[in-house]
C-alpha positions, 0 to 999 in steps of 0.5 A: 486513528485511521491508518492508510497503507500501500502494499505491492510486489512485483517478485515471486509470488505476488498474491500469495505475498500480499495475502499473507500481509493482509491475513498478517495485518488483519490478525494484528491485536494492535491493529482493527477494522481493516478494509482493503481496495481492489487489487491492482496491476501496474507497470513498473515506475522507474529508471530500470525496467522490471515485471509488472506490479501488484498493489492495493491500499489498506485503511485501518485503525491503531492507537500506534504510533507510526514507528510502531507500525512501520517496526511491524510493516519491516518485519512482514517485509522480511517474512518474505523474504525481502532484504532491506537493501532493495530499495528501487528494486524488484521486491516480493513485498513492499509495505508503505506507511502512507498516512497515519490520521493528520500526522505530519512528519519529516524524520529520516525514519518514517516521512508523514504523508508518504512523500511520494504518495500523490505522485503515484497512480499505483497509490492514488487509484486504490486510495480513492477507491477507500477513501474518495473524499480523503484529504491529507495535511499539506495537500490541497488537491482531491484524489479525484484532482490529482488522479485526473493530472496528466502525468498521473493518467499517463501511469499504466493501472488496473483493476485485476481483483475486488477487494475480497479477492484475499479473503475469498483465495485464504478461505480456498487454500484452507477448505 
């Protein structure tokens, strides 16, 4: 089954946070064929003001079921050192269970799709960057639709490195 996730900080050492989840993710036996957008830079959304984002969205396959993986996405959050009180607040890293295949899901635990996902451009740009003709239960609209409405286009974002930016600054550190 195909996975999408959202991964993102904007505390500490943002790359180093995110490279760590991926190398995490991609050694995960449970877990294959992991593919990744470019990595992205956004502007807080939100009523308080914080530091900029870093985000990118993850596809991979697993034959677990979405606690399962939101159980692994909460432990790589603590590893670095995230607490679990920090909901709407700056955060070294943040992982997101955003789609799991066309599971539809209302649970106080785990929302399927991720109720917030089409409102996000953070989200919706690296998305579309995987998966341009993806469509998710209960959503009518393209990535490209809701990426073109107004609001959407409002939310500052951009390209800061390629997809392979993670494997490229893993295979320097270990060299």
């Amino acid at each position: 089954m195909t996975v999408y996730l959202g991964l993102g900080g904007n505390l500490g050492d943002r790359r180093r946070y995110l490279r760590e989840a991926l190398l995490a993710l991609q050694s995960d036996p449970a877990l294959g064929a992991l593919q990744t957008s470019g990595l992205y830079q956004s502007t807080h959304v939100g009523d308080t003001p914080q530091a900029d984002h870093l985000n990118l969205c993850v596809a991979l396959e697993s034959a677990l079921s979405p606690l399962a993986i939101l159980g692994t996405l909460h432990r790589l959050e603590r590893a670095a050192g995230r607490r679990p009180d920090t909901h709407g607040q700056a955060r070294t890293l943040d992982l997101d269970l955003l789609l799991h295949g066309d599971c539809v899901r209302a649970d106080p635990r785990c929302t399927l799709p991720h109720p917030r996902l089409s409102q996000r451009r953070f989200v919706l740009e690296p998305l579309w960057e995987l998966a341009p003709r993806l469509r998710w239960p209960g959503q009518t609209l393209s990535l490209r639709q809701l990426l073109d409405s107004p609001s959407i286009r409002r939310q500052e974002i951009k390209q800061v490195a390629d997809p392979s930016w993670w494997k490229e600054e893993s295979a320097a550190r270990t060299a």
